[in-house]
N, C-alpha and C positions, 0 to 999 in steps of 0.2 A: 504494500500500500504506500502512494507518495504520501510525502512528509504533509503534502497541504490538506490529506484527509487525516492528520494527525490533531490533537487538542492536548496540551498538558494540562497543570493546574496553575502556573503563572499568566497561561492566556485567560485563563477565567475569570480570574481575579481582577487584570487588567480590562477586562469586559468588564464585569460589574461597577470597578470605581468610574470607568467612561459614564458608564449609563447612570450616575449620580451624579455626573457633571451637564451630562449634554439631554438625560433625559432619553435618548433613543434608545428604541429596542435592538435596531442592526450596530454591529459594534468593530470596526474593522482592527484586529491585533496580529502582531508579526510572531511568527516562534520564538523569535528572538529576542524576544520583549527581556529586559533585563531589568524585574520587577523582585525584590525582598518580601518576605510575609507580610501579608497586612492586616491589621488588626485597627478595632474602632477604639476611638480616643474613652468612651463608656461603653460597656454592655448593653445601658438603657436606647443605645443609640444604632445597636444591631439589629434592633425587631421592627416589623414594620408599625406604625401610627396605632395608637389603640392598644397594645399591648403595654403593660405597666407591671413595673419590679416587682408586684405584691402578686402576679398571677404565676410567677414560678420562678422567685429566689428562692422561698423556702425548700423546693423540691431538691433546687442542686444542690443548693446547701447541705441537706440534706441526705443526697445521692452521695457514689464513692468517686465520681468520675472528675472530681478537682476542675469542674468547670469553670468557677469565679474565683479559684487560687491563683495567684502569682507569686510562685517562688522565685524568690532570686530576683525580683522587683522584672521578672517577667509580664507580659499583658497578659491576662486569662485566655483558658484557650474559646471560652463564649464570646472575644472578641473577635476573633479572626472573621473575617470578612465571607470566608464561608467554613463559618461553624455548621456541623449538621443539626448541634443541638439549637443553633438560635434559629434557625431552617424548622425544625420542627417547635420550636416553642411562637414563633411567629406564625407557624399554619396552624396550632392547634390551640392556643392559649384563649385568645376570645371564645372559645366554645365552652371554657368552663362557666360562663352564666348563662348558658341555654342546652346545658351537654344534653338533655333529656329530646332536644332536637337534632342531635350530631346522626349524621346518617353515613355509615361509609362502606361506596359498592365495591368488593371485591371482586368481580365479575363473577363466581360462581357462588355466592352470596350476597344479601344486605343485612349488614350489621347495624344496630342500632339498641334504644332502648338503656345506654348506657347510663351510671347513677355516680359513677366515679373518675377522676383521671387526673393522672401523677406524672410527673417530667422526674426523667433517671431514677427509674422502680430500681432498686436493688430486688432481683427475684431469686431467691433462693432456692439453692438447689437440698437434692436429700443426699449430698454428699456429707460424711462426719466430716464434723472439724476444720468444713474448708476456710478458708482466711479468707477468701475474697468469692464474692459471685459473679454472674451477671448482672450486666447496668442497662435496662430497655429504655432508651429514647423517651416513648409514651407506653402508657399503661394504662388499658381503657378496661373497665369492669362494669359489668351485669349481677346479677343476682346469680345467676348461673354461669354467665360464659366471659373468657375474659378477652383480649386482642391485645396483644403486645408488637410495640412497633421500632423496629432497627431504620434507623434513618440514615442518610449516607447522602452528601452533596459532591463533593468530588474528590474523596481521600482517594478513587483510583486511579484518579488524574495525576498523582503521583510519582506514578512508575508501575505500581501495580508491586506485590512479593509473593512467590510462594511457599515461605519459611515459617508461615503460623504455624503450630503443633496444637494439638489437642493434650491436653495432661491425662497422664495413663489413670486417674482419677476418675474420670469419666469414663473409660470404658472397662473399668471394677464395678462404680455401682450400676453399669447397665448387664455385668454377666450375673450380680448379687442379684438383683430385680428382676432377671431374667426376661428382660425386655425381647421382645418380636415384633421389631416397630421398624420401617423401612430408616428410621433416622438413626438406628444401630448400625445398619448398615454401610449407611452412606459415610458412618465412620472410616470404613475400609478402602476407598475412594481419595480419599484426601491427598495420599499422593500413589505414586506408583510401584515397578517392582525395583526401580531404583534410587530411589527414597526421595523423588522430587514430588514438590507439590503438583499437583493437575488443576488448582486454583489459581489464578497469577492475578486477578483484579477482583473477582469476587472472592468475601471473604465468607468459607463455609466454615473456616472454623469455631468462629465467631456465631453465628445461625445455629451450628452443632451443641455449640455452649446453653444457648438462648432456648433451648430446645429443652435443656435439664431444669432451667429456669420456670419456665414456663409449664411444663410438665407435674410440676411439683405443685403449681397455684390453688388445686383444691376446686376449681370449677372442671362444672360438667363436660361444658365445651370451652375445645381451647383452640387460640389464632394467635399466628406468628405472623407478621407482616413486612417483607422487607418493601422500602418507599425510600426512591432512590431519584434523584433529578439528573435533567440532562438539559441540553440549551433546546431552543424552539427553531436549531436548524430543523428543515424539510428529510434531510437526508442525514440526520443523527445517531442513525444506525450502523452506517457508514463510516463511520469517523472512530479513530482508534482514539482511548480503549472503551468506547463504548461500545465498539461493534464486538469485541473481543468478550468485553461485560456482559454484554445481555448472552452471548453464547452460553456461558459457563454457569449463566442466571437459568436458563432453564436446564440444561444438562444440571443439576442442583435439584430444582425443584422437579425436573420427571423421576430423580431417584427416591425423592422423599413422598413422591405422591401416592394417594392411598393409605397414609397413615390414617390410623383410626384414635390416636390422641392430640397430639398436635396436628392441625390444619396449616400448611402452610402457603402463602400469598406471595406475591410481587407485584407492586404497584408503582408507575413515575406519580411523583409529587406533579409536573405537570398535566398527568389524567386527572389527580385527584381534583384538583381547582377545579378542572373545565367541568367535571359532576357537579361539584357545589356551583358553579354560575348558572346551572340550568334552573334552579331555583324559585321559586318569586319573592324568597323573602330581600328582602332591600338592605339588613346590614351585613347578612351570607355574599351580597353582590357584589358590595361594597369591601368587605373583605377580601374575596378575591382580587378585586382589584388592586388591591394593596401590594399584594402578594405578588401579581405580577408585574405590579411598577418596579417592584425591589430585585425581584429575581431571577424574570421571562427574558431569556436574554439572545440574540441570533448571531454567532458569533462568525464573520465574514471569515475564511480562512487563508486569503489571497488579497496581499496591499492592492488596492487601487492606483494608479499611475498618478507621483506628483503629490498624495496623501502619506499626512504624517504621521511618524508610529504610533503617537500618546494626543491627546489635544492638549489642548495648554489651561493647566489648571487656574483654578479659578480665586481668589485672592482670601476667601475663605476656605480655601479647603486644605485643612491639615495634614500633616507628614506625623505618623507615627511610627516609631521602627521598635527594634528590642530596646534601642537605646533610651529612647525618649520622645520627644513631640518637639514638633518645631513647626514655625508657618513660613512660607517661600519669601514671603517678603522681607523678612527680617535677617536671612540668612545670606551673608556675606562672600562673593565669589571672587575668585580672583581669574575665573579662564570661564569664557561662555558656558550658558547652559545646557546641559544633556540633555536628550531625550528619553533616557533611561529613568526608570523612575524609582526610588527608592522603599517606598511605605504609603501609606494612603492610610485616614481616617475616614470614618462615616458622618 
């Protein structure tokens, strides 16, 4: 595949802070874009309008996943520009004062009827003694059935590894329990006969974890959701490593299919939106739109002739890096400016 159906995770990022400058949905970025982490100058500044620190500080706080920690006078990792958690706490948060209207179609399902929902469930597993569990995104509960949700924005745009392990933990209390569940199986899968992973962007290890989690929750019926975003190219399937992703997404989920404890789903965050806009309620619409002013993004893959790599920031808009925060105008040069861009705030 050529490089120009390629996508990292520094072209993303530099699409998104574009589309916080210029407002556009098409967002034209080079590979080469020579872009540093970016991270928002607050948390409170990562989620879209309407969302407010009282609908799920306490959760992460709460949760083990050191979301609004900074060590070492790091930015949290809910800063980053694409967190998956502020990704899901910006699609899901307004729904806790009307959750009992939250509808969500998994295609061979509609779930619904929900009375509960948590950001980074710690779900414990029935392993003795373990030190640490699983951390679910969102956690949506019924009276009976539960829907746990794995979010992911673009940690595969990374590079992708296939060096996750599964701790021999897990497959002790699946031979004590004596599990017959197609998700035992899919343990055996993981990697091959020469001891490489056969996952390189999706991560099953992680799903396989999520799995013991969830398993253990004490409801009748159980769902496992992974809800994953991609840009609002036409041809995003196409484009590595998504096209690589979704492969290994359903080779995943046809091995796991048929369980009869866990259900398990795969849905893009932008199906979920376009469900909720079909709606008629007026702040479900309006939500969405929120959503996709922040997020919907069509990232060109080929400069335009004479168009330049970054547009030229805007006199408010901040530089955050690991280091610190600074604003362009006050910062002193002594050899013209780059077009490389260093940090971005929100």
């Amino acid at each position: 595949m050529k490089e120009s159906k390629s996508l990292n995770r520094k072209m993303v990022e530099a699409a998104l802070i574009l589309k916080q400058i210029n407002g556009e949905v098409y967002q034209n970025v080079p590979h080469d874009v020579n872009l540093k982490h970016v991270y928002c100058a607050s948390f409170t500044n990562n989620v879209v309008n309407g969302v407010t620190a009282d609908m799920f500080c306490s959760d992460l706080i709460h949760g083990d996943g050191g979301e609004l920690s900074n060590p070492s006078g790091m930015a949290p990792k809910f800063n980053s520009i694409t967190s998956s958690a502020a990704l899901a706490v910006s699609t899901f948060a307004p729904w806790k004062a009307r959750i009992r209207q939250l509808e969500i179609d998994l295609g061979s399902c509609l779930l619904s009827g929900f009375n509960t929902m948590t950001f980074e469930h710690i779900a414990t597993t029935a392993i003795p003694h373990a030190l640490k569990h699983p951390n679910l995104d969102v956690w949506l509960e019924s009276d009976d059935t539960v829907l746990a949700i794995e979010c992911k924005f673009c940690e595969y745009n990374g590079g992708g590894s296939s060096n996750h392990t599964l701790h021999n933990a897990y497959k002790r209390l699946a031979d004590e329990l004596e599990l017959d569940s197609p998700w035992v199986k899919a343990m055996d899968h993981l990697r091959n006969s020469k001891g490489v992973g056969n996952y390189r962007f999706f991560d099953a290890t992680q799903m396989l974890r999520h799995y013991f989690g969830v398993a253990n929750s004490g409801k009748a019926e159980k769902h496992l959701l992974y809800l994953y975003w991609h840009p609002e190219n036409d041809d995003w399937r196409q484009i590595r490593p998504f096209s690589t992703h979704e492969k290994e997404l359903k080779d995943f989920a046809d091995r796991v299919a048929g369980s009869g404890d866990v259900h398990f789903h795969s849905l893009s965050f932008n199906q979920l939106w376009e469900n909720w806009s079909l709606t008629n309620n007026p702040d479900v619409q309006e939500h969405v739109k929120l959503l996709k002013k922040k997020y919907s993004v069509v990232i060109k893959l080929k400069r335009q002739k004479g168009e330049r790599n970054m547009a030229q920031r805007q006199s408010h808009f901040r530089l955050l890096t690991m280091h610190g925060r600074s604003t362009p105008q006050s910062r002193k040069r002594s050899t013209p400016p780059q077009r490389s861009v260093s940090g971005g705030s929100c």
